[in-house]
matplotlib code that plots the C-alpha trace (Angstrom):
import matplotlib.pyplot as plt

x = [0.0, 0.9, 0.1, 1.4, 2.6, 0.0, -1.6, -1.8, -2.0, -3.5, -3.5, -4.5, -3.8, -2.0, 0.0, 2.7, 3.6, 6.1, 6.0, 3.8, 5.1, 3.8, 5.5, 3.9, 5.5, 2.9, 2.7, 2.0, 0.9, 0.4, -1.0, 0.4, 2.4, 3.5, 5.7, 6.2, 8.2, 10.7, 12.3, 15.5, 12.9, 12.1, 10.1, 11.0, 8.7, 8.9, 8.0, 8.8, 7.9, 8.9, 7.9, 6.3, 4.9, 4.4, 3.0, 4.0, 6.0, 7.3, 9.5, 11.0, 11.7, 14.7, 17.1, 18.2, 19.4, 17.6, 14.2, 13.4, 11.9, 12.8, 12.0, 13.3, 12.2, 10.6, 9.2, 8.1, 6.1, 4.9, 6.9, 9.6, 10.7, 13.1, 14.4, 14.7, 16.7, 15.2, 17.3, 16.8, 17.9, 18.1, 16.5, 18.7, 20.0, 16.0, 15.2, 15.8, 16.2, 14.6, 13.2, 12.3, 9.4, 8.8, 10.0, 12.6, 14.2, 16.9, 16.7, 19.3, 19.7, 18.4, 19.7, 19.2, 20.8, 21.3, 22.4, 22.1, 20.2, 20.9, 20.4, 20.8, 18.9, 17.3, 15.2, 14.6, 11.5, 10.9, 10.5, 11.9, 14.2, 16.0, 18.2, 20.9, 20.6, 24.0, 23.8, 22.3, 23.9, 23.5, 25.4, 25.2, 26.4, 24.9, 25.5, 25.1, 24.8, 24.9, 23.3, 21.8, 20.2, 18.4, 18.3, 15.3, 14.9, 17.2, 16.3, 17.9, 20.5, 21.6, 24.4, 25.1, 25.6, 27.6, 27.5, 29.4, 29.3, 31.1, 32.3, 29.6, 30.0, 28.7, 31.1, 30.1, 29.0, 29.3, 29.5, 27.2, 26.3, 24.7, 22.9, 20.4, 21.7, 24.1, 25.8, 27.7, 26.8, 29.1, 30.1, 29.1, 30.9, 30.8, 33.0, 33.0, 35.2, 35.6, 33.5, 34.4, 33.4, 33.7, 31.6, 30.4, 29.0, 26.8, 24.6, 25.9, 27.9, 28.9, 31.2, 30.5, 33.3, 34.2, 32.8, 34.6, 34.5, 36.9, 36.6, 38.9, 40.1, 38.2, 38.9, 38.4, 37.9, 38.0, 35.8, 34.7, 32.7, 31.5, 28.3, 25.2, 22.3, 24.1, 23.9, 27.7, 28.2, 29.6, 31.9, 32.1, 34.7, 34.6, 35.6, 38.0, 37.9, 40.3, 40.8, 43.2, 44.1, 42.4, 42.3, 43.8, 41.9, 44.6, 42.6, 41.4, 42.7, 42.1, 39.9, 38.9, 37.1, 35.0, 33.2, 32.8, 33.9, 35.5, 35.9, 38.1, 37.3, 39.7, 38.9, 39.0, 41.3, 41.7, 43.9, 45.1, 47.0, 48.7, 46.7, 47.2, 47.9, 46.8, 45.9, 43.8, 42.6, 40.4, 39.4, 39.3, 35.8, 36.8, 37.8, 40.0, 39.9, 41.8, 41.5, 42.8, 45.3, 45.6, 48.1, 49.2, 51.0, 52.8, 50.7, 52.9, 51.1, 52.1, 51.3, 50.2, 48.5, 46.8, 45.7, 43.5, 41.1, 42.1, 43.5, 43.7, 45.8, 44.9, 47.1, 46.4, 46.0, 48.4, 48.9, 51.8, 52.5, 55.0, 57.2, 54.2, 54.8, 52.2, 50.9, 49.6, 48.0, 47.5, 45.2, 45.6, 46.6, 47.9, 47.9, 50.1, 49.8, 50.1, 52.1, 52.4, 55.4, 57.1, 59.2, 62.5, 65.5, 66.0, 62.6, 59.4, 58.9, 56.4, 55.4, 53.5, 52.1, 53.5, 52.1, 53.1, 52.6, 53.7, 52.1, 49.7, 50.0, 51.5, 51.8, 52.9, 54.9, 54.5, 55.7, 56.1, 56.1, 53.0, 52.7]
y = [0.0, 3.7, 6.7, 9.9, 12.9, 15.6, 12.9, 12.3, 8.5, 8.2, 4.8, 3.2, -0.7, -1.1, -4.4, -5.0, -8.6, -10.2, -9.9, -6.8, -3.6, 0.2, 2.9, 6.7, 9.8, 11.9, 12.4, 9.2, 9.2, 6.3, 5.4, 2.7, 1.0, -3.1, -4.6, -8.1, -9.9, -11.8, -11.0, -13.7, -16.3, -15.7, -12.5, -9.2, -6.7, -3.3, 0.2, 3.4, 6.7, 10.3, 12.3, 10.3, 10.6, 7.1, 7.1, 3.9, 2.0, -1.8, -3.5, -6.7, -6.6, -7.4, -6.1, -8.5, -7.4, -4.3, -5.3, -4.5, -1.0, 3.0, 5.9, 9.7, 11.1, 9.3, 11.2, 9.3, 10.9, 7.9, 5.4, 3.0, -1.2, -1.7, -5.2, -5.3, -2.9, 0.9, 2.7, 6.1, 8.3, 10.9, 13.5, 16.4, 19.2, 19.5, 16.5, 15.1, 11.6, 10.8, 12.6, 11.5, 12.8, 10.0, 7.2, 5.3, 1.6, 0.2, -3.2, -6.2, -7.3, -3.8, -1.9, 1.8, 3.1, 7.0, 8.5, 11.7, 14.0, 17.1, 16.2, 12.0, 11.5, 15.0, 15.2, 18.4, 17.2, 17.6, 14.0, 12.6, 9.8, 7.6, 4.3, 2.3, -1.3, -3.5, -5.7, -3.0, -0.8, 2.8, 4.0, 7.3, 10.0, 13.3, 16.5, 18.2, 16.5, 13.7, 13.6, 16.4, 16.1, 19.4, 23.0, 24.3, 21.2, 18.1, 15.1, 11.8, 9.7, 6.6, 3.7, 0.5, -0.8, 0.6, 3.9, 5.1, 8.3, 9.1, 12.6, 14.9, 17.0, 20.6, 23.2, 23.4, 20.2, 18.0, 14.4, 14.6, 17.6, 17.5, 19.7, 16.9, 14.3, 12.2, 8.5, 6.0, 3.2, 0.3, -1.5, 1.3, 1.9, 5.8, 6.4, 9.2, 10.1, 13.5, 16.2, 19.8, 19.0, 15.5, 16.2, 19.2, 19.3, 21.7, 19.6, 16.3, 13.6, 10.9, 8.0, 4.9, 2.5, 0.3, 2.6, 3.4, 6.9, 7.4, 11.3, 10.7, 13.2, 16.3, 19.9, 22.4, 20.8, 16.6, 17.2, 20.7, 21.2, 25.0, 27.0, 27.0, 29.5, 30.1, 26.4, 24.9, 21.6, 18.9, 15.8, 12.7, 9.8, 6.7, 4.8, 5.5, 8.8, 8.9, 12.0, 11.7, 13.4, 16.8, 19.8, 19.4, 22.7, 24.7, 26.4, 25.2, 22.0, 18.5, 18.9, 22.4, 22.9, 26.1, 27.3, 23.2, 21.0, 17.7, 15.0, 12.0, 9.1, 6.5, 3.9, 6.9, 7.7, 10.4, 10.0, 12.8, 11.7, 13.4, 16.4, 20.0, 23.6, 22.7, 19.3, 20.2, 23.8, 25.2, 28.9, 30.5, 29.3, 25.5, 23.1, 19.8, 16.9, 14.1, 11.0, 8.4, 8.7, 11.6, 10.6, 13.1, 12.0, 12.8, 16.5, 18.7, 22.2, 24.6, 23.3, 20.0, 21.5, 25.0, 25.6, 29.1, 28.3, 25.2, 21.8, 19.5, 16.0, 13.9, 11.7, 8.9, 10.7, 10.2, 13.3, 12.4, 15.3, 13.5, 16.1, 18.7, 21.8, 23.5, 27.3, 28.6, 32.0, 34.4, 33.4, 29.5, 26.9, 23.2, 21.7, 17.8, 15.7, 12.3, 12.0, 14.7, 13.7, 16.0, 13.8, 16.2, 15.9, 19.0, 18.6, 20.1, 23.3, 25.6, 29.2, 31.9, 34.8, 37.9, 40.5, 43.7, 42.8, 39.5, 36.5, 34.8, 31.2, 28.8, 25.1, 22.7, 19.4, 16.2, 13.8, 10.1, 7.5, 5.0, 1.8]
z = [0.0, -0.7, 0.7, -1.7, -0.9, 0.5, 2.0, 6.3, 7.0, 10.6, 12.4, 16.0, 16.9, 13.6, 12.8, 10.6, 9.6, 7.6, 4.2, 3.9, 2.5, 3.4, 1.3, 3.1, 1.0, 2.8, 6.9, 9.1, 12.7, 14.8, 18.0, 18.6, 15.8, 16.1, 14.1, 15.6, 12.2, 12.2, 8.5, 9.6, 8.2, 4.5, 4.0, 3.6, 5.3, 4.5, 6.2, 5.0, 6.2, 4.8, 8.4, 10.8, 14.6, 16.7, 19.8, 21.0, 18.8, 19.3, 16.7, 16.5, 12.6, 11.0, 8.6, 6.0, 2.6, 2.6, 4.3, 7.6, 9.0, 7.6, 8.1, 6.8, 10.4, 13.2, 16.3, 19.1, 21.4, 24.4, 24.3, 22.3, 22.3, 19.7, 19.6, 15.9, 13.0, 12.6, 9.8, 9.5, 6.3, 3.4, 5.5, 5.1, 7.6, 8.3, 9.7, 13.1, 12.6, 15.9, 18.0, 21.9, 23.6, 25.4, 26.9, 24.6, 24.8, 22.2, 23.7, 23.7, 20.1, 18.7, 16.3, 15.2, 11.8, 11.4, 8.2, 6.5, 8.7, 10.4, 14.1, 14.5, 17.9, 19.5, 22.9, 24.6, 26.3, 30.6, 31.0, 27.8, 28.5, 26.3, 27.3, 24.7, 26.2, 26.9, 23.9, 21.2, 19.2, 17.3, 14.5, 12.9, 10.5, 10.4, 9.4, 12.4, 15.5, 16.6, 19.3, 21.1, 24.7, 26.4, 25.6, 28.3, 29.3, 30.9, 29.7, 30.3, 28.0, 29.3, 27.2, 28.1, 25.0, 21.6, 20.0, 17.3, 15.6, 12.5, 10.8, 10.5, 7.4, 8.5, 10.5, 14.0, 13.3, 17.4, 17.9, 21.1, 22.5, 26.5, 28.0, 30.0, 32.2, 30.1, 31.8, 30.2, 32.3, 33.3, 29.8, 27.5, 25.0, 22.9, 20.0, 18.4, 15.3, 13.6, 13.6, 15.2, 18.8, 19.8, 23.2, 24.2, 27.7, 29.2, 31.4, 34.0, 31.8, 33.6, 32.8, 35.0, 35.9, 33.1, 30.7, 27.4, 25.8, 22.9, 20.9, 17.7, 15.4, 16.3, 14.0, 17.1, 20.5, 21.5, 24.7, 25.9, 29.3, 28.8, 30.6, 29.1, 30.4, 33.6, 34.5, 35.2, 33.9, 35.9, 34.2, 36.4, 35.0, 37.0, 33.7, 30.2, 28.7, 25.8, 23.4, 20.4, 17.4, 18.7, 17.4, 13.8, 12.8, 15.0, 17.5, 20.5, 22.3, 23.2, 26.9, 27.9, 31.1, 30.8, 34.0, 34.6, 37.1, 36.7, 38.7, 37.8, 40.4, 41.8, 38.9, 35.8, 33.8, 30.7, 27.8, 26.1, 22.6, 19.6, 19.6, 19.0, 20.6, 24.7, 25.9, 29.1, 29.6, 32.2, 32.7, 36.3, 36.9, 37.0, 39.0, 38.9, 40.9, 40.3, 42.1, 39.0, 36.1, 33.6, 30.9, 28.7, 25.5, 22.5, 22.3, 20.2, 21.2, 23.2, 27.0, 28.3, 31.2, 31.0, 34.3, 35.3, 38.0, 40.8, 39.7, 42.6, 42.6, 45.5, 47.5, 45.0, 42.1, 39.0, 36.3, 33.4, 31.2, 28.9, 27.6, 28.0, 30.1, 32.5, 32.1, 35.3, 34.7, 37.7, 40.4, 39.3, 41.5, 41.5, 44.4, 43.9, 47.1, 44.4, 41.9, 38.5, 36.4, 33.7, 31.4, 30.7, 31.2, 33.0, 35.1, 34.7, 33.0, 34.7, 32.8, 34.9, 33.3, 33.7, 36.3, 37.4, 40.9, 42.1, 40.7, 42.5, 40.6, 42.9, 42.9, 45.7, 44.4, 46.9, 44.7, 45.0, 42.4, 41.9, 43.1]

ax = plt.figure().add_subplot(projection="3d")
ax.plot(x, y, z, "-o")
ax.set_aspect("equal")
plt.show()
């Protein structure tokens, strides 16, 4: 069956079985859309929509040479069960590919496919939440963003499973930009290559223990933590933070701390690899505290550590600079009661701004070498 273009299709109970085929070029909206098939058999069930709103949607269909369920632009506005494929494509910078109001699941087994739109997954709904089972997957490429959580409102976003986002094309363009409640559960896994921003946080992002976020080959910044409407964000990383290849656009840096507080737990640690200008930067509004490992390697920019507001190194806290130095503007402070590790010959290398009083930067060195 097909509904053309100029046409609204409007459904309630509807059933989609193996084997059938629905083709809507106009405007669909669902109440509550089922699509129980399993296309692993023999058939190949088909369901395309060019703009589409589901209430409640429930799929179990499959993907299997080029069967399975599509859309251009699925909005979901009650709830989502995805245990099957949903591919989503050849929208444009105009379309969100999907868009949470509700209550979303990408199950064990489930797959989501976003290409070619402007924004791949967007939710800026009070109670929207949206949750990435261990065991399912999303993949996307997008022009924009990624994915984008919250702008007047702080939704949820929670991974357990894999997520990978590839270049986006547009300038500007973010990997995943948070300004909700974002956590990478225990066993998530986020990769995100290309773009201008990697991350860009503005809300809560949290990284649980034996979570895996890797930002690869970002033009401007890998991961930047900056203000949004007054609110300061707040980074938590209990698990693997890697950022490499940063900043190959020249300006910028690999981590930057912007009025935002970060917090690297006992079991975190942040890799900082081959990138450009500064490797970690935070204004005078941030603050650092490191409880795990920050390793700094093989950045060829100017500092390793750009320090303006307060960057604290517990007792078991481990910073490695490699052959990075440290910039401590005025008023900045590193306070070292672990272990923070230059690799130069000479020593470290510590550079404080110019003043024409005295500077206030200090820093206080308690080394001793890690178990």
């Amino acid at each position: 069956m097909i509904i053309p273009d100029g046409y609204t299709a409007y459904g309630r109970d509807v059933s989609f079985y193996s084997g059938s085929t629905l083709e809507l070029e106009g405007e669909a909206n669902f109440e509550d859309l089922s699509l129980p098939c399993d296309l692993n058999i023999d058939a190949a069930a088909k369901l395309i929509l060019s703009s589409g709103n589901v209430e409640n949607l429930i799929n179990y269909c499959r993907i299997e040479d080029k069967p399975g369920i599509a859309f251009i632009g699925l909005s979901i506005s009650d709830y989502m069960d995805n245990y099957g494929d949903i591919e989503i494509s050849d929208g444009g910078n105009g379309i969100h590919g999907l868009v949470i109001d509700g209550i979303a699941h990408n199950r064990s087994g489930g797959i989501i496919s976003i290409t070619d739109t402007g924004y791949g997954i967007y939710s800026n709904f009070p109670s929207a939440a949206f949750y990435n089972h261990a065991g399912a997957s999303i993949t996307m490429e997008t022009s924009l963003t990624g994915i984008s959580i919250g702008t007047s409102y702080e939704p949820i976003f929670e991974n357990s499973g894999l997520i990978t986002i590839n270049g986006c094309s547009d300038d500007y363009c973010k990997g995943i930009q948070n300004r909700g409640n974002f956590t990478n559960k225990d066993g998530g896994v986020i990769i995100v290559t290309s773009g201008y921003t990697g991350i860009r946080n503005a809300g809560n992002f949290e990284n649980e223990g034996n979570g895996v976020v890797s930002v690869l080959s970002s033009i401007a910044w890998g991961f930047e933590n900056s203000v949004f409407n007054s609110s300061q964000p707040m980074l938590t990383n209990a698990g693997i933070i890697t950022v490499s290849n940063a900043n190959s656009g020249g300006t910028g840096g690999s981590f930057l701390l912007e009025d935002a507080d970060f917090t690297n737990e006992a079991t975190g640690q942040l890799n900082i690899l081959d990138g450009n200008v500064t490797a970690y930067a935070s204004d005078i509004a941030s603050t650092t505290s490191n409880v795990g490992k920050i390793d700094i390697q093989g950045t060829y920019g100017t500092f390793g550590l750009s320090v303006e507001g307060s960057f604290n190194n517990t007792a078991c806290g481990i910073v490695k600079l490699g052959s990075n130095d440290i910039y401590l503007p005025d008023n900045a402070t590193i306070t070292n009661a672990g272990w923070l590790e230059l690799d130069r010959p000479s020593g470290y290398s510590i550079e404080e701004k110019s003043s024409t009083t005295a500077s206030l930067a200090t820093i206080t060195l308690h080394c001793q070498a890690p178990m």
